[in-house]
N, CA, C and O atoms as a MOPAC input file, in Angstrom:
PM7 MOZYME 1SCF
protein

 N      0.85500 1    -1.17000 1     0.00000 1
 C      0.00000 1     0.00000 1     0.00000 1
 C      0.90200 1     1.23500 1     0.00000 1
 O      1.73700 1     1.20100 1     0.90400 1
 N      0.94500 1     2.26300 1    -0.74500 1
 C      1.35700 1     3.38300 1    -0.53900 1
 C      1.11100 1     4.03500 1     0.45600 1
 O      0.07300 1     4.03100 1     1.11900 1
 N      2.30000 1     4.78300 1     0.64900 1
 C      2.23200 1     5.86500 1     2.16500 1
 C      1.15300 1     6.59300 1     2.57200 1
 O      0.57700 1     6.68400 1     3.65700 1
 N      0.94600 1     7.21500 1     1.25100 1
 C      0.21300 1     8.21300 1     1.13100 1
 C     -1.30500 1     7.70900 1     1.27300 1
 O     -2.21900 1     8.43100 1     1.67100 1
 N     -1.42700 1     6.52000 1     0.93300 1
 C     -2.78400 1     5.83900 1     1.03900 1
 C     -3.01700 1     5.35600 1     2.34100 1
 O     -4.12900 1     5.41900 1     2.86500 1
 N     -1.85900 1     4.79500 1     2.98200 1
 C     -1.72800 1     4.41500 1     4.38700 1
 C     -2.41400 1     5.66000 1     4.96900 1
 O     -3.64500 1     5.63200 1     4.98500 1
 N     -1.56700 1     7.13800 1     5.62000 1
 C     -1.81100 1     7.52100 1     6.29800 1
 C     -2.98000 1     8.62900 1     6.21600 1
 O     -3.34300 1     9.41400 1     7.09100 1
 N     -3.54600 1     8.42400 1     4.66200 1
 C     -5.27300 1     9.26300 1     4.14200 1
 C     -6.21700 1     7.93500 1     5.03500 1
 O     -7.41800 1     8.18500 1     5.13200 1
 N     -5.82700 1     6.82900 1     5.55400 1
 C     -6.73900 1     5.93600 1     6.06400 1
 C     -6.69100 1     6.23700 1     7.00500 1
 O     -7.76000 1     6.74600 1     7.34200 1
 N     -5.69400 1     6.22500 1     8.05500 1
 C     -5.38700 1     6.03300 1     9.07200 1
 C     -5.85800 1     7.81900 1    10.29400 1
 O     -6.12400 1     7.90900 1    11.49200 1
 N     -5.72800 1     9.07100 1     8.99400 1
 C     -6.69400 1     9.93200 1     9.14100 1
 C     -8.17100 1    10.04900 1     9.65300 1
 O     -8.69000 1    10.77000 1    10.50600 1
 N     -8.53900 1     9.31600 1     9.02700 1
 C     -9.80400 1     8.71400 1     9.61800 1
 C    -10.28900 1     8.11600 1    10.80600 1
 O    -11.41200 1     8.22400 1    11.30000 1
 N     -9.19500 1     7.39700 1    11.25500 1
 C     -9.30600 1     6.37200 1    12.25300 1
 C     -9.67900 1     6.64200 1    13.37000 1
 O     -9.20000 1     7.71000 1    13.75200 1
 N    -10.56200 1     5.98200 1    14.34800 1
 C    -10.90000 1     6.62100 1    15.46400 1
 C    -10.69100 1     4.99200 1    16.09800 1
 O    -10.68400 1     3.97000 1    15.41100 1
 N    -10.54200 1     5.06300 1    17.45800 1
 C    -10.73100 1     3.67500 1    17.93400 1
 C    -11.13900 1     4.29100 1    19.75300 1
 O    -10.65300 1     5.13900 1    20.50200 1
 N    -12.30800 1     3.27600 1    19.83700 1
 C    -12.56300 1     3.99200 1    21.71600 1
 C    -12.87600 1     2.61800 1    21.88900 1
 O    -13.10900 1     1.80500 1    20.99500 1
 N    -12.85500 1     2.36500 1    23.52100 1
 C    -12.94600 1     1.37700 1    24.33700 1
 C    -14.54500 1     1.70600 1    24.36400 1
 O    -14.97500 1     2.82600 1    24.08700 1
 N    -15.42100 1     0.54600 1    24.74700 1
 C    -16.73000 1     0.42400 1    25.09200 1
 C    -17.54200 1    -0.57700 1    25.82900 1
 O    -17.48100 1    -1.76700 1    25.52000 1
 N    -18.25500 1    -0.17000 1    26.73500 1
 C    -18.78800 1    -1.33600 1    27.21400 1
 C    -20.22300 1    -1.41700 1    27.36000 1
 O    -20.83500 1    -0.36900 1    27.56900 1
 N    -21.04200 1    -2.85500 1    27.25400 1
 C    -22.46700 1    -2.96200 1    27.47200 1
 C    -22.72300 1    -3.17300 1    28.62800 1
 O    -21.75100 1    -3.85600 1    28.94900 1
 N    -23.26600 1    -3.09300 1    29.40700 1
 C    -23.65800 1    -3.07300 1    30.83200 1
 C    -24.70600 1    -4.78100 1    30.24700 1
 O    -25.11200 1    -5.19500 1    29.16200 1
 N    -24.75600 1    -5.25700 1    31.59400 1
 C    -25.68100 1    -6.99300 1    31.91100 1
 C    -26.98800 1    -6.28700 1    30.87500 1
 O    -27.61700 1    -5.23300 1    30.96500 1
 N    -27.03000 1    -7.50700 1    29.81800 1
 C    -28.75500 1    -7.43000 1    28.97800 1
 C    -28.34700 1    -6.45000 1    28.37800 1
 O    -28.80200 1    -6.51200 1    27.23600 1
 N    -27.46500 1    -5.17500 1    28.56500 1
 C    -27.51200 1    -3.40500 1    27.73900 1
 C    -27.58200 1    -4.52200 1    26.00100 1
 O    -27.32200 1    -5.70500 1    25.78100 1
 N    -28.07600 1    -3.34300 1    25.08300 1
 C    -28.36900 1    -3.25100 1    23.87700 1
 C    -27.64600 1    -2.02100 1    23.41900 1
 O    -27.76400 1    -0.95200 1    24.01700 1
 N    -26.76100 1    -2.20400 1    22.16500 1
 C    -26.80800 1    -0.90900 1    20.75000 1
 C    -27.76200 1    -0.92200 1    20.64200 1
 O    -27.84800 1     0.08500 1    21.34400 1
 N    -29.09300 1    -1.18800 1    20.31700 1
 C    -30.39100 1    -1.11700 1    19.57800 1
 C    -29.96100 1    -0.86700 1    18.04300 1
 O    -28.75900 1    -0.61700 1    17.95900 1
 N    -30.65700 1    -0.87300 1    16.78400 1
 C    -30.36500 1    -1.00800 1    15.63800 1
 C    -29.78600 1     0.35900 1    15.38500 1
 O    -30.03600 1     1.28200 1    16.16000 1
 N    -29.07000 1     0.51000 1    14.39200 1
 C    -27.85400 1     1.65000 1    14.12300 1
 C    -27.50100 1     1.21100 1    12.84200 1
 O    -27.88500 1     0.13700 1    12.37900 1
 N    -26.69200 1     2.10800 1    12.18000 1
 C    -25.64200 1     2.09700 1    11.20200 1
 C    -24.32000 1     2.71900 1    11.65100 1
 O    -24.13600 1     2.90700 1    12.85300 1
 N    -23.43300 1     3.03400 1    10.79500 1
 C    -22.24900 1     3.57400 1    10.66600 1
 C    -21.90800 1     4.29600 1     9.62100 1
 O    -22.33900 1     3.81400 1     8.57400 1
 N    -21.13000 1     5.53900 1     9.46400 1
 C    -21.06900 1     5.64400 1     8.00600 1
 C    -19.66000 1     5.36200 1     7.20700 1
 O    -19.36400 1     5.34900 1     6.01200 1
 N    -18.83500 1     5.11600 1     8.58500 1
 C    -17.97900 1     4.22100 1     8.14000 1
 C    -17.88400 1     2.40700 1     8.37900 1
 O    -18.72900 1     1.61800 1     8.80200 1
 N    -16.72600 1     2.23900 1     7.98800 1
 C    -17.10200 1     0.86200 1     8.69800 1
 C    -16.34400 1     0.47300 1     9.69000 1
 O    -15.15700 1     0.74200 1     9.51100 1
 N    -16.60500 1    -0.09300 1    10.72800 1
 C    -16.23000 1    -0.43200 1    12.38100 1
 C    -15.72000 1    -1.78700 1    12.49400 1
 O    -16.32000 1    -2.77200 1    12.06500 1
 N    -14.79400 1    -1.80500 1    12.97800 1
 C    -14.14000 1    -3.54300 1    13.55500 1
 C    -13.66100 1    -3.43900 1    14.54700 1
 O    -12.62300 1    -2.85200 1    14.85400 1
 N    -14.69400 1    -4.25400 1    15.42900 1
 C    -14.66200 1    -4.18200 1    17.03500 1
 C    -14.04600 1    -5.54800 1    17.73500 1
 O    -14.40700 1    -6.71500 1    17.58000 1
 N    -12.95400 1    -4.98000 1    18.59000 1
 C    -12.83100 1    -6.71100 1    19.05500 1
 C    -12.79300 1    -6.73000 1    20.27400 1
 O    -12.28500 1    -5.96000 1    21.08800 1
 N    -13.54200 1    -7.95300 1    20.40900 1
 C    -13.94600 1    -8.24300 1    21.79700 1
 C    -12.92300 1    -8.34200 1    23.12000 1
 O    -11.92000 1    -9.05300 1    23.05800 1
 N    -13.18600 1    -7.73400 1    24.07300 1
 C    -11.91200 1    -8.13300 1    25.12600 1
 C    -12.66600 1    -8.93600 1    26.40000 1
 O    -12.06400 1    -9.57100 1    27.26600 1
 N    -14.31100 1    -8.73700 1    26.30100 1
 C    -14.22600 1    -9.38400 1    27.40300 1
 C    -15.89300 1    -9.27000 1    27.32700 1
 O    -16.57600 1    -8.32500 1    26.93400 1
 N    -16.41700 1   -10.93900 1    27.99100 1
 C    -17.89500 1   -11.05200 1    27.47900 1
 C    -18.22200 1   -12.17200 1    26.55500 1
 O    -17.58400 1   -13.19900 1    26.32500 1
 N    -19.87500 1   -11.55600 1    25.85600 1
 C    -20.30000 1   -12.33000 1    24.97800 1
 C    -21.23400 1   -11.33200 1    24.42100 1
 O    -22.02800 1   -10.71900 1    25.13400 1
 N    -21.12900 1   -11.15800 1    23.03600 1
 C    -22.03900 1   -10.48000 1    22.28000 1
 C    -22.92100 1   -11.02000 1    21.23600 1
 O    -22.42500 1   -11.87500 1    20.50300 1
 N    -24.21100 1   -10.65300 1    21.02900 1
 C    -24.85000 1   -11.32100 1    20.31100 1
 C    -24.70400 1    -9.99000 1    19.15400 1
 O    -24.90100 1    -8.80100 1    19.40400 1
 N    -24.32700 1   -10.55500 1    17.92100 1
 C    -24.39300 1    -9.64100 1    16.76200 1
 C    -25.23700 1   -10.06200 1    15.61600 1
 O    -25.44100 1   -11.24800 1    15.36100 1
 N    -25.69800 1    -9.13100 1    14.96600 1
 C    -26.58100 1    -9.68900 1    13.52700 1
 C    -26.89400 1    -8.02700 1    12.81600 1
 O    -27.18500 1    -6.90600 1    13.23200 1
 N    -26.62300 1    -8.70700 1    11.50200 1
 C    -26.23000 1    -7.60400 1    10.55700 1
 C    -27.92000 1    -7.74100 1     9.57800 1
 O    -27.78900 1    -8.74000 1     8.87100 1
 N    -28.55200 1    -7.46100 1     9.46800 1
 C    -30.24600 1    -7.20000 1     8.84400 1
 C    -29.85800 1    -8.12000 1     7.62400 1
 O    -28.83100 1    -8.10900 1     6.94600 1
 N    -30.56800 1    -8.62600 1     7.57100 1
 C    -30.82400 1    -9.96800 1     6.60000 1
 C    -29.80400 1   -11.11300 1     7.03000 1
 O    -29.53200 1   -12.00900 1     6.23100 1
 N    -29.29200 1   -11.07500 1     8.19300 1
 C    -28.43600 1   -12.17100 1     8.06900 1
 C    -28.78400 1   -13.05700 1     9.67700 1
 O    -29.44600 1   -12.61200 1    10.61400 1
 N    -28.22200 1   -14.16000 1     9.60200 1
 C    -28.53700 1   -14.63000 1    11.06300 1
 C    -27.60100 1   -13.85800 1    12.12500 1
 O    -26.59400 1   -13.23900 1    11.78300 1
 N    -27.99000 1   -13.95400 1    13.26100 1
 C    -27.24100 1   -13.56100 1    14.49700 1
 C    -25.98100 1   -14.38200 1    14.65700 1
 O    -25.87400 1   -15.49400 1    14.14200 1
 N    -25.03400 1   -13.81900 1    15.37700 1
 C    -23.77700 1   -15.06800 1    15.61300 1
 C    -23.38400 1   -14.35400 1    16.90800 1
 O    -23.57900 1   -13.16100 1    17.14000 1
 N    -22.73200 1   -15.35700 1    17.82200 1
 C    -22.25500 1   -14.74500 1    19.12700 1
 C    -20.48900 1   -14.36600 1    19.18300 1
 O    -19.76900 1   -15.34100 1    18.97000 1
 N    -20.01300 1   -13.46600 1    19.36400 1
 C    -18.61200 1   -13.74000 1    19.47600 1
 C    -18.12300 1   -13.38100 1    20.81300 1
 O    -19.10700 1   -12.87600 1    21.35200 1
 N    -17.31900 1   -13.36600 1    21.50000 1
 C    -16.32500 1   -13.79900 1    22.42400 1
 C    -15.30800 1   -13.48200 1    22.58200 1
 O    -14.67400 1   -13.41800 1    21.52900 1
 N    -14.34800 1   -13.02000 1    24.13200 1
 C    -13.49300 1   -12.21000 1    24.36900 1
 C    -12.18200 1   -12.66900 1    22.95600 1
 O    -12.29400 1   -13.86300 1    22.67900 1
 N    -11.31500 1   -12.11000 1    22.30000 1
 C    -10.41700 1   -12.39300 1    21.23500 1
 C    -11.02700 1   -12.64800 1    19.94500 1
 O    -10.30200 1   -13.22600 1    19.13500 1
 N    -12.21500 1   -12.34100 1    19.57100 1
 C    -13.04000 1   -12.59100 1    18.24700 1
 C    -13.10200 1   -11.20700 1    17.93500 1
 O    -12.85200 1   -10.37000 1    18.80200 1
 N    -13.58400 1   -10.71700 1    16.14200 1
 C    -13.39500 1    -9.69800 1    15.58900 1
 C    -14.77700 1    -9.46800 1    15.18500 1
 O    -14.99600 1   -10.20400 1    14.22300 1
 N    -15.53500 1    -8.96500 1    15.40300 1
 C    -16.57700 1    -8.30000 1    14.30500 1
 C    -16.50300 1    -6.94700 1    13.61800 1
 O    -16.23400 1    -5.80000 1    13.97300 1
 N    -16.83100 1    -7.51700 1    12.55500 1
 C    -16.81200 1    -6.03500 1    11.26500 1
 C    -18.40300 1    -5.67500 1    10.85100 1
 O    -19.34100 1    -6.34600 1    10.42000 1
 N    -18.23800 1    -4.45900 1    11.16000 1
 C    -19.86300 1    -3.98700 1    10.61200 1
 C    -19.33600 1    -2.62300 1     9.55100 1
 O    -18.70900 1    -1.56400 1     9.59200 1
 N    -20.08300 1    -3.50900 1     8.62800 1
 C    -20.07900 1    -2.85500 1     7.38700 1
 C    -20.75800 1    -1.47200 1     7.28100 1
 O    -21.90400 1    -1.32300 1     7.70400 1
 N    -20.16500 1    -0.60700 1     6.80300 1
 C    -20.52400 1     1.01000 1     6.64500 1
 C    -22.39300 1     0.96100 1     5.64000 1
 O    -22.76800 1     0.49000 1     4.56600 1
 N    -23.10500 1     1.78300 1     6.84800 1
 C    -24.38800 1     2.45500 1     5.94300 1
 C    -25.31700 1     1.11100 1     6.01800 1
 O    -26.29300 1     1.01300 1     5.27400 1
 N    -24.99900 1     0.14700 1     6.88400 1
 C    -25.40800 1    -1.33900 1     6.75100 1
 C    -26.56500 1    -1.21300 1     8.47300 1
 O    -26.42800 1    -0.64100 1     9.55400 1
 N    -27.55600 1    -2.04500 1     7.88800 1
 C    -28.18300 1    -2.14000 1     9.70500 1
 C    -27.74700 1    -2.42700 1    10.16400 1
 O    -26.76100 1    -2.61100 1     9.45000 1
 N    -27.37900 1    -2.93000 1    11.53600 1
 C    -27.05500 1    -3.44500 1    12.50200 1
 C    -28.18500 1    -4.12000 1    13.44300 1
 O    -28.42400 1    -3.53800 1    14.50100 1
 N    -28.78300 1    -5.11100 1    13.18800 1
 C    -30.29800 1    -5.14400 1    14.16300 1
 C    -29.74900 1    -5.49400 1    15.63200 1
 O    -30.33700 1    -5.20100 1    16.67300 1
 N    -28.54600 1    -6.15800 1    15.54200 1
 C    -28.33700 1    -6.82400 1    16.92300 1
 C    -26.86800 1    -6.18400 1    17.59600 1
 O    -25.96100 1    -5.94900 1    16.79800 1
 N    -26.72700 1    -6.01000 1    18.51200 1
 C    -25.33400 1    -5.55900 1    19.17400 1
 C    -25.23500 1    -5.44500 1    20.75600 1
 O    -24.95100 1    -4.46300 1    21.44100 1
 N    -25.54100 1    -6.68100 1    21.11200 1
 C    -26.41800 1    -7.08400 1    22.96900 1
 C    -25.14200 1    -7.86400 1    23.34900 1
 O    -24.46400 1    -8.70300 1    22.75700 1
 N    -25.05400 1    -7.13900 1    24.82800 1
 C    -24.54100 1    -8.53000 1    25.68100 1
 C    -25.64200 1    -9.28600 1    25.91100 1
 O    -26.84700 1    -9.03600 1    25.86200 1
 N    -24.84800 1   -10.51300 1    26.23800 1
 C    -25.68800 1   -11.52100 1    26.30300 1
 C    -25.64600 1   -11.98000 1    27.90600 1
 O    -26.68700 1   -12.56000 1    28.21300 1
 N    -24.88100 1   -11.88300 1    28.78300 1
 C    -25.20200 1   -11.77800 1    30.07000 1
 C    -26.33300 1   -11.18200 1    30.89500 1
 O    -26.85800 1   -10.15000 1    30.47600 1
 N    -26.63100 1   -11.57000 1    31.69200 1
 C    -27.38700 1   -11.20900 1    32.61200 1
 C    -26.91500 1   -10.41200 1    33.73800 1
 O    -27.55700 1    -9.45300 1    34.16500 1
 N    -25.81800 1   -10.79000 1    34.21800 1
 C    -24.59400 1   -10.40000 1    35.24400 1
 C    -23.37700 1    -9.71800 1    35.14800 1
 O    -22.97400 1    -9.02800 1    36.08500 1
 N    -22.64200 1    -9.86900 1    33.91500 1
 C    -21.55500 1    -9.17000 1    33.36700 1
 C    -21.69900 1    -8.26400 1    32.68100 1
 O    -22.79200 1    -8.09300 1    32.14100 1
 N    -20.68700 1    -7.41900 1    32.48400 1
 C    -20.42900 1    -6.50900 1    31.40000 1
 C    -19.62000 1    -7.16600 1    30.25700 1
 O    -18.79200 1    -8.07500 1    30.30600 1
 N    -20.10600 1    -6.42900 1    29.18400 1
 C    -19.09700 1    -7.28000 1    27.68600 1
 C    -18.35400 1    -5.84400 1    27.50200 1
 O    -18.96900 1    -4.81900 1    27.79600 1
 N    -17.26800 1    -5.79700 1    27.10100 1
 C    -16.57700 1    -4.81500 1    26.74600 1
 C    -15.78200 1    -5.28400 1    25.16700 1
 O    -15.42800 1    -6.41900 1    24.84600 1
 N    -15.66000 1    -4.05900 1    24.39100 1
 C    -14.90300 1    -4.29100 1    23.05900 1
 C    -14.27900 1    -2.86300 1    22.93000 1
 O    -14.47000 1    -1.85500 1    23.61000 1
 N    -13.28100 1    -3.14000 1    21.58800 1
 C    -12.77000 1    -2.08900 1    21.41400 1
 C    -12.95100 1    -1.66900 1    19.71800 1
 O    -12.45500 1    -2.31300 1    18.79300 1
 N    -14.05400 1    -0.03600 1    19.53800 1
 C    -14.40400 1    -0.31400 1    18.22400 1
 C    -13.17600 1     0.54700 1    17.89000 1
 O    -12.57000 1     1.25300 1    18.69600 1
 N    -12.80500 1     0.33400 1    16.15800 1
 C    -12.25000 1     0.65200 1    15.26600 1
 C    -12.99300 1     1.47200 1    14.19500 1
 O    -13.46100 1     0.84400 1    13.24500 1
 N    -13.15700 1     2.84500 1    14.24800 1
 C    -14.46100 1     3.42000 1    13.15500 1
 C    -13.36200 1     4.32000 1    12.39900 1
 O    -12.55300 1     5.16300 1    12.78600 1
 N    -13.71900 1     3.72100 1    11.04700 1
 C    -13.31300 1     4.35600 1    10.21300 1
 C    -13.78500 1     5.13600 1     9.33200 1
 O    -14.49000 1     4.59400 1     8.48200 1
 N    -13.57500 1     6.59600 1     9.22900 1
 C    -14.48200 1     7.54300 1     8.63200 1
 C    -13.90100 1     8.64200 1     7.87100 1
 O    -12.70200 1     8.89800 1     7.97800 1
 N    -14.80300 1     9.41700 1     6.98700 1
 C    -14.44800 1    10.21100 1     6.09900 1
 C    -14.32700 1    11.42200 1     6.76900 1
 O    -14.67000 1    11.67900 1     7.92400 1
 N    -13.64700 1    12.36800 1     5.68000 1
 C    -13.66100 1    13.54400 1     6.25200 1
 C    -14.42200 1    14.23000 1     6.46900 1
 O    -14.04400 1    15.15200 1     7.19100 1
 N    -15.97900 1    14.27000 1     6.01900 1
 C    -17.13300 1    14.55100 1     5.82300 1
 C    -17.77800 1    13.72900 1     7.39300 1
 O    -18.02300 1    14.59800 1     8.23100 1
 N    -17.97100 1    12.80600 1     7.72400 1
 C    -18.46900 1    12.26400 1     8.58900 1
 C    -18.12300 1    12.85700 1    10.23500 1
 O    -17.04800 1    13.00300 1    10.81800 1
 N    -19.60000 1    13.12300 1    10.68200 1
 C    -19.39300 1    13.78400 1    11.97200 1
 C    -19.79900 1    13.14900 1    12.86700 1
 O    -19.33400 1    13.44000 1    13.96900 1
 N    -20.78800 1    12.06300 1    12.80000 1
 C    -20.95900 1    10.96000 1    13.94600 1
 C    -20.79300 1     9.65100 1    13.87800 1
 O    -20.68100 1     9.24500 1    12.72200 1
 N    -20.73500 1     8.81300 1    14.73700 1
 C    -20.02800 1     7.75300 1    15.04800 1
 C    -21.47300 1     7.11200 1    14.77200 1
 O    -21.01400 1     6.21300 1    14.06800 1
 N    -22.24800 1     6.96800 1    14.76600 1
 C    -23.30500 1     6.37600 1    14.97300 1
 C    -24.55700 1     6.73600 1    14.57900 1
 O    -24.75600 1     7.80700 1    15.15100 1
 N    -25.81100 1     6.37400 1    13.73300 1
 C    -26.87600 1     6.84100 1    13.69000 1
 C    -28.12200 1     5.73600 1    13.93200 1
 O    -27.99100 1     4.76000 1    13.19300 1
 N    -29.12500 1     5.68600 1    14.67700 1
 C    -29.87000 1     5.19700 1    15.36700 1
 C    -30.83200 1     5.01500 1    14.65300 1
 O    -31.26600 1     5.91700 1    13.93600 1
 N    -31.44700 1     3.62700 1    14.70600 1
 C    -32.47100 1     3.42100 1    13.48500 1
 C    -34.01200 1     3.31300 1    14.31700 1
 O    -33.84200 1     3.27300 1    15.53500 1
 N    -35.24200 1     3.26900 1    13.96100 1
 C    -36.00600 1     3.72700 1    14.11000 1
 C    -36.71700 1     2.27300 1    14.67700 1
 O    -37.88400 1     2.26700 1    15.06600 1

């Protein structure tokens, strides 16, 4: 990859720590970039709109695709917190991290 392409990406880049509180929900959302979150600790139930749900687990990666639903993004505990760390990658144009679907 060129330099120059490297660090026009890496411009973009935002990465924050996050956590779901026991049962907490994202509720459905998009992105307008695209996000790759990895798990450090927990169990998350994820599902991307038209697709089945899948659970992943502390050292697993999920990628949610930019402008895409998101229907699912739950811990799955009752008792714990799940924590991840997202990766949002965005344009220069883009001012929020997140938009909330209806």
């Amino acid at each position: 990859m060129p330099a120059a392409l490297a660090l026009a990406l890496l411009r973009g880049a935002s990465a924050r720590a996050r956590l779901i509180a026991h049962r907490g929900s994202a509720r459905p959302h998009t992105h307008p970039g695209p996000v790759v979150c990895y798990v450090t600790e927990g169990r998350i139930l994820f599902q991307v709109k038209g697709h089945p749900a899948r659970y992943y687990t502390a050292g697993q990666t999920i990628f949610e695709p930019a402008s895409t639903p998101i229907e699912r993004f739950d811990n799955d505990s009752s008792s714990a917190p799940a924590t991840f760390i997202a990766t949002y990658l965005l344009g220069d144009q883009d001012t929020e991290l997140l938009h909330r679907l209806q």
